[in-house]
C-alpha positions in Angstrom: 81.3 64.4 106.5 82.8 67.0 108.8 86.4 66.5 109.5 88.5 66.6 112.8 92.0 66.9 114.0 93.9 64.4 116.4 96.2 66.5 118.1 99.5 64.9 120.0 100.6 67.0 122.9 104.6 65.8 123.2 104.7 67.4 126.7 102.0 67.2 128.9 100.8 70.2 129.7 97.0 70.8 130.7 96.4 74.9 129.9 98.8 74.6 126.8 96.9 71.5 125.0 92.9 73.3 126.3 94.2 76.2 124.4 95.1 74.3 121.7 91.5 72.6 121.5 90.0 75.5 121.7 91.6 76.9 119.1 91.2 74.4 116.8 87.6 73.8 117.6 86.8 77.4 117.0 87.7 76.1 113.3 84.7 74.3 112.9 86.4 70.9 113.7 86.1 68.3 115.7 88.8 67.7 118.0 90.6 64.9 119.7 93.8 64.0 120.6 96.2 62.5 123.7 99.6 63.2 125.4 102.7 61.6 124.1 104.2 58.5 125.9 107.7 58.3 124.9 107.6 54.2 125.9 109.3 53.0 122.9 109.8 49.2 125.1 106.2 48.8 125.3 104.9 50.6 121.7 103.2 53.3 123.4 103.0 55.1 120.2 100.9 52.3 118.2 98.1 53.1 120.7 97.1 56.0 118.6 97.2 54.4 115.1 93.6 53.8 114.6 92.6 57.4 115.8 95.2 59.0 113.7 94.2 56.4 110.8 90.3 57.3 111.0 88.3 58.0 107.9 86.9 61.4 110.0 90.5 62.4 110.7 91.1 64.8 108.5 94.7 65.8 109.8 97.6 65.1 112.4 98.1 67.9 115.0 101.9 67.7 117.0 102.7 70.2 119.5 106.0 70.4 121.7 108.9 72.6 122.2 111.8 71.9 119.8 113.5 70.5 122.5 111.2 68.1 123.4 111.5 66.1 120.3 114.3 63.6 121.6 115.3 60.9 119.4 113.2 58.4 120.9 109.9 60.6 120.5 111.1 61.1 116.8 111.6 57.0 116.5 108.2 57.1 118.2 106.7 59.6 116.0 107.6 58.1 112.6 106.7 54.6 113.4 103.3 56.0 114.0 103.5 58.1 110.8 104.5 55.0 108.7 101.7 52.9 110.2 99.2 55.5 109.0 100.3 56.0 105.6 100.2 52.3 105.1 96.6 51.9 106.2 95.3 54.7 103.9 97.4 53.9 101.1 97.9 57.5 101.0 99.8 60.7 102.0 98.7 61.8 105.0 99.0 65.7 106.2 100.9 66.1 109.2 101.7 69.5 110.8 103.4 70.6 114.1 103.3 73.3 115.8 106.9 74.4 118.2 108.8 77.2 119.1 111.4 77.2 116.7 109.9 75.3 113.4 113.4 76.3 111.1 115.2 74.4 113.8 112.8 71.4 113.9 112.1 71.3 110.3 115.8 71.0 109.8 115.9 67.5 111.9 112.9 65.6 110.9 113.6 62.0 109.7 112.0 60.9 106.5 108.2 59.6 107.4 108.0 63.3 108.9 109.8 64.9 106.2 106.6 66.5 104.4 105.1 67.7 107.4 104.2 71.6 107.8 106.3 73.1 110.5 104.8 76.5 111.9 104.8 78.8 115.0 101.6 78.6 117.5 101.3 82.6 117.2 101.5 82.3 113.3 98.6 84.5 112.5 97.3 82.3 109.4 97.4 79.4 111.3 93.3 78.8 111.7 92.8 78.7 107.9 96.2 76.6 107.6 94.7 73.9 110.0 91.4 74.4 108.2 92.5 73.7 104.5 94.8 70.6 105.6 92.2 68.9 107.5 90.2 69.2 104.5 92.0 68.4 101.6 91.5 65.2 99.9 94.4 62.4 100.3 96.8 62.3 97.7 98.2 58.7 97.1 101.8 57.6 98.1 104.2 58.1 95.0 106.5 55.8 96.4 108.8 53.1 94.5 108.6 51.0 97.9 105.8 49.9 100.3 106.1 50.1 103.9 104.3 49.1 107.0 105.0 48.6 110.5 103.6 46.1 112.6 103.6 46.7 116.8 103.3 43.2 118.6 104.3 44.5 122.2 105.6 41.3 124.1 106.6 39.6 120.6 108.7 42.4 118.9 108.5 44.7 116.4 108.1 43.8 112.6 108.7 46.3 109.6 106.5 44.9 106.3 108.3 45.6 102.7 108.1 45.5 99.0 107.9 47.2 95.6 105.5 49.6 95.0 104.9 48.1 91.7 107.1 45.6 89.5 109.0 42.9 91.6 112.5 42.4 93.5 114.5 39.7 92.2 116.1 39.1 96.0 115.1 41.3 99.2 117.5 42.8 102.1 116.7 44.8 104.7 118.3 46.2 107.4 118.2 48.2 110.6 120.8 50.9 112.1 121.6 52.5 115.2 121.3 52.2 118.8 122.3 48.7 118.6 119.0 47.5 116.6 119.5 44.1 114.3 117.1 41.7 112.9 117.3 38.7 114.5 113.9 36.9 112.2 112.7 37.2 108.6 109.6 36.1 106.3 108.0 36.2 103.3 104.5 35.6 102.7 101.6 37.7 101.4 101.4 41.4 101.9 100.0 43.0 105.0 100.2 39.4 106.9 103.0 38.2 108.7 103.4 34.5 108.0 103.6 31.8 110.4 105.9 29.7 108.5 108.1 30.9 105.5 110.8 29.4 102.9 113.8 31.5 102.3 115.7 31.4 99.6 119.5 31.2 100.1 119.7 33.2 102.9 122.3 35.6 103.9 121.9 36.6 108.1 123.6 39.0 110.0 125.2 41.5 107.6 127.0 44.1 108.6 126.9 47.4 105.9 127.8 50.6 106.2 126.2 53.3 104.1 127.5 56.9 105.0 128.0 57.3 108.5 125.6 54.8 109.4 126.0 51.2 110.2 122.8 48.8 109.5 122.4 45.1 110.6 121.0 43.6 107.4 119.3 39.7 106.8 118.4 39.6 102.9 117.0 36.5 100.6 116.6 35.4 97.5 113.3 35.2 96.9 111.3 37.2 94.2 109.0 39.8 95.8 105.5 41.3 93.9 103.7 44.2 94.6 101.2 41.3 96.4 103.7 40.1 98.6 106.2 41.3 101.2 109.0 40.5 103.2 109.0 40.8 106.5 111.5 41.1 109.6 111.7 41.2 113.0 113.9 44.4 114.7 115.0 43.9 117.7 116.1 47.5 119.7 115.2 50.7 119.0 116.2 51.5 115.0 117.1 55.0 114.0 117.5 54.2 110.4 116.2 51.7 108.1 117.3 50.2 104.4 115.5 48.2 102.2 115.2 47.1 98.4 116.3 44.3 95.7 118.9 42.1 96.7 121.4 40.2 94.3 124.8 38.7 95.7 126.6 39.5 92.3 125.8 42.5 92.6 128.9 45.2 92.5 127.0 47.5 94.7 123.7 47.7 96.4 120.5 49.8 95.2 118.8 50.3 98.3 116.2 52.7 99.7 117.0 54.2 103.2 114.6 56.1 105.6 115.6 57.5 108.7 113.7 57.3 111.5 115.0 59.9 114.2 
């Protein structure tokens, strides 16, 4: 099965994504791709989850200036990124292509992290683009699984749980630009229940870890590898935390992410 590339154009610019095509295609693969719609309100960036999820998509494409990658099209970026990575179970090559990748590589949030940061006029960038879109995908060696479901209208709702092994309690929370969780479930995983039972529930936290401040909602209940919790975010989050949860605790073990 030949494999093909779905390119993201962050600015939209006509001549400057044909020449990217064309370049790419010259590779031998097939090509596809769309301009970037920095709408975080309406989700814009879960439109391309099933292209960039395909089982013919061999790698994701980003170009854009350094200075093009705001905040919000790095919020929008890594949501997409997680959603992906939860759908194949597996690490998912991402490289981007800007004008100044040591400056860009130096401000990538966590689910972009591992991506391969390069130069359009890098001369070994054919038979770069060539050997990522063909390797084969390595699975997530992560101690924590994470999804992220888009329901435009309803809100947006992050999925969690251990990798393997349980959590004996669950928190999670949500950090900057004003984001807090304002609904939380627990149910099976990769299906946000309708109805759900928490256990001894603690709403509305407030923690600060470094220099960031997270709005955190976090239960009792014990968490498998089967199930998940889930919770609502309302705003735009920057940062994320997540992991077992025990009120006696002296301090929290947590996982964070950043997201832009």
């Amino acid at each position: 099965m030949s494999k093909s590339v779905w390119i993201s154009m962050i600015k939209k610019d006509e001549a400057a994504a044909q020449a990217v095509y064309k370049m790419v295609s010259g590779y031998g693969l097939g090509v596809s791709g769309h301009f970037w719609k920095d709408d975080p309100e309406n989700m814009q960036w879960a439109g391309a989850v099933s292209e960039v999820a395909a089982k013919t998509n061999g790698l994701w494409l980003i170009v854009g200036d350094n200075g093009d990658f705001t905040p919000s099209v790095l919020r929008g970026l890594s949501l997409l990124a997680l959603s992906v990575q939860a759908q194949k179970a597996a690490w998912f090559p991402v490289m981007i292509l800007t004008d100044d990748p040591e400056g860009l590589g130096e401000k990538l949030p966590t689910p972009l992290a591992g991506a391969q940061v390069f130069s359009p006029d890098n001369p070994a960038l054919g038979a770069k683009i060539t050997a990522k879109a063909n390797l084969p995908l390595k699975p997530l060696a992560a101690q924590y699984r994470l999804n992220v479901h888009a329901m435009p209208k309803i809100g947006l709702w992050i999925e969690a749980g251990p990798a393997a092994g349980t959590w004996a309690g669950v928190i999670v929370g949500a950090g900057g630009n004003g984001a807090a969780i304002d609904a939380m479930g627990i149910g099976p995983a990769g299906e946000i229940p309708e109805k759900s039972i928490l256990e001894y529930p603690v709403r509305d936290m407030t923690l600060a870890l470094g220099d960031r401040e997270f709005s955190a909602w976090a239960a009792q209940n014990t968490v498998s590898e089967t199930e998940s919790v889930y919770v609502r975010v309302k705003g735009q989050p920057g940062a994320m935390l997540l992991g077992p949860f025990s009120p006696d605790a002296d301090e929290l073990d947590v996982y964070t992410l950043t997201l832009e």
